[in-house]
N, C-alpha and C positions, 0 to 999 in steps of 0.2 A: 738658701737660694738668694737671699737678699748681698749676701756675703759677696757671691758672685758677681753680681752686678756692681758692687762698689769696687770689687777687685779686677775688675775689669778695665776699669780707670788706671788701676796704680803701676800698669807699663810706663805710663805718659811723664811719668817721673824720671824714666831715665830718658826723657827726650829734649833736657835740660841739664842735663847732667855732665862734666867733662868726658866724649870719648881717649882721646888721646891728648897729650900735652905735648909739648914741643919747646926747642930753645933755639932760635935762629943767631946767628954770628953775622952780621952784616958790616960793611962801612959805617959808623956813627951811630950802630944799633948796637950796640954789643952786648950776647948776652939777654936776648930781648923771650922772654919766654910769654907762650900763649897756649890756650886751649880752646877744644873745637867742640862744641858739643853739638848734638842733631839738627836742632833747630837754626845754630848758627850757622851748620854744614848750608842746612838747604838754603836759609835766606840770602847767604854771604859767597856761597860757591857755586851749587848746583843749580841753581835759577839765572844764573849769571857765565856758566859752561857755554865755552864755543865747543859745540861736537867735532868741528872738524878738527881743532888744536887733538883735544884726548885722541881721537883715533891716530891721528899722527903721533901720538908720544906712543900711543900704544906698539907700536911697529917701530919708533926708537927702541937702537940697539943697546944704550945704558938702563935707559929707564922706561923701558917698556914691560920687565917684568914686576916691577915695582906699580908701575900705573896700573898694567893689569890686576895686579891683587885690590890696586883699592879701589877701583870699577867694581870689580866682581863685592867686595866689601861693602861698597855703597847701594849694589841693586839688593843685596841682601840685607842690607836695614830697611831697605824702603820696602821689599817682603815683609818682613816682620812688622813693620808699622802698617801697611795697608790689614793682613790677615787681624792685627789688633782691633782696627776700627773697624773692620767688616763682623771680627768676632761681637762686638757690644751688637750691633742690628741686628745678626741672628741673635744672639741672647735674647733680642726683645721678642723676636718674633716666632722661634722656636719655642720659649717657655713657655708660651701657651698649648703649643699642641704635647709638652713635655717630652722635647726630644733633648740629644745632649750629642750625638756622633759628631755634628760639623763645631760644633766649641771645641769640643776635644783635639777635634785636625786642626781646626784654624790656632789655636793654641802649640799646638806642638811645633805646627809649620814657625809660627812666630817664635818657639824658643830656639829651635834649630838652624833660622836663620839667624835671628841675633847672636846664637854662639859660634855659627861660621863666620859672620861678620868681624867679630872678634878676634878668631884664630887666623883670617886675610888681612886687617887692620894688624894683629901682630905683625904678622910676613912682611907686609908693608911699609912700619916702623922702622922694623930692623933693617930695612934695605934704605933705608933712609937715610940712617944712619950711616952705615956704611958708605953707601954712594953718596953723601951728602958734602963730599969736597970741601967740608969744614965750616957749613954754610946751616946746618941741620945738625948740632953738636947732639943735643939730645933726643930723644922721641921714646916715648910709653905712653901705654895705654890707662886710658881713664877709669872711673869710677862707673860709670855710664854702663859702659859693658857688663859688669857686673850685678850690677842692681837691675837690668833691664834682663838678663837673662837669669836672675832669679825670681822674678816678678811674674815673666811668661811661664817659669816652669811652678808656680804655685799656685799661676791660675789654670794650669795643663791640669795637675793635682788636684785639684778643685775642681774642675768641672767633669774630674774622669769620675771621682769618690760621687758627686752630684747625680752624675750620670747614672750608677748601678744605683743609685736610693731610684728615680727617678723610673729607675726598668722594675724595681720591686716593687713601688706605688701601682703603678701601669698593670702590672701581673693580679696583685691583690683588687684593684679596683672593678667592679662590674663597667659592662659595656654599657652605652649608649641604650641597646634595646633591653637589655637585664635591667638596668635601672629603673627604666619607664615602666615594663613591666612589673618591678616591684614596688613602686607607686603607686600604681593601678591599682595592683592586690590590696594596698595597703588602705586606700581611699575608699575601698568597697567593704571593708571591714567595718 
């Protein structure tokens, strides 16, 4: 159970992690390669998004299917990251009454969205590529993806294994009034 709760943490590794790299071709840049990883998404991009730009590109007829994909890519890390930290406060506050179903979902949810994230951040890449008018020579995906939806899917593993100890503990343990009662018995002996 302890396991759990340290590994509960070790998503947060891939939110530092490269998701995608890149090689931009610019005037006087030539050749200028970078990567983007979660945390530098949100400090450096997404906190700094004009909504009405995206919705307009969105409805651009080059690069509105491309935009699209990595909108949809971006709500779905930010799934996966919120079900992660929501998973650690029920961990705290379920393992006392020893429940295990909402770690299990909030888990899964997180690894499922990290892996769609991943497979729209693909889509994404490669239309980047492509439409990228020479300006976006390369684009692949990082490490981050990786690590982050193996992280989610062994903490899914881990708190499902947790979970059936946790229903057989439950099953075998007496109740609340069995107990007292066999206190009782025991005290008057």
């Amino acid at each position: 159970r302890i396991a759990r709760l340290i590994l509960t943490f070790a998503p947060l590794i891939a939110l530092v992690l490269p998701l995608f790299n890149f090689t931009i071709t610019l005037p006087f840049r030539n050749g200028e390669e970078a990567s983007i990883s979660f945390l530098t998404f949100i400090l450096n991009y997404l906190l700094k998004v004009d909504i009405g730009s995206v919705l307009k590109l969105l409805g651009g007829e080059v690069l509105g299917d491309a935009a699209l994909k990595v909108v949809i890519a971006c709500v779905l890390l930010l799934v996966a990251v919120v079900c992660g930290v929501l998973n650690f406060f029920v961990l705290l506050i379920s393992g006392i009454k020893m429940r295990y179903r909402l770690n299990v979902a909030l888990n899964f949810i997180s690894t499922v969205s990290w892996g769609l994230a991943a497979v729209f951040f693909a889509q994404f890449t490669s239309a980047c590529t492509a439409l990228g008018g020479g300006i976006i020579t390369e684009c692949s995906l990082g490490i981050g993806f990786v690590v982050g939806c193996v992280l989610f899917a062994i903490n899914f593993v881990l708190n499902a294994i947790v979970g059936k100890g946790l229903k057989k503990q439950l099953r075998e343990q007496p109740s609340m009034e069995e107990f007292i009662e066999n206190e009782i018995v025991s005290l008057r002996k």
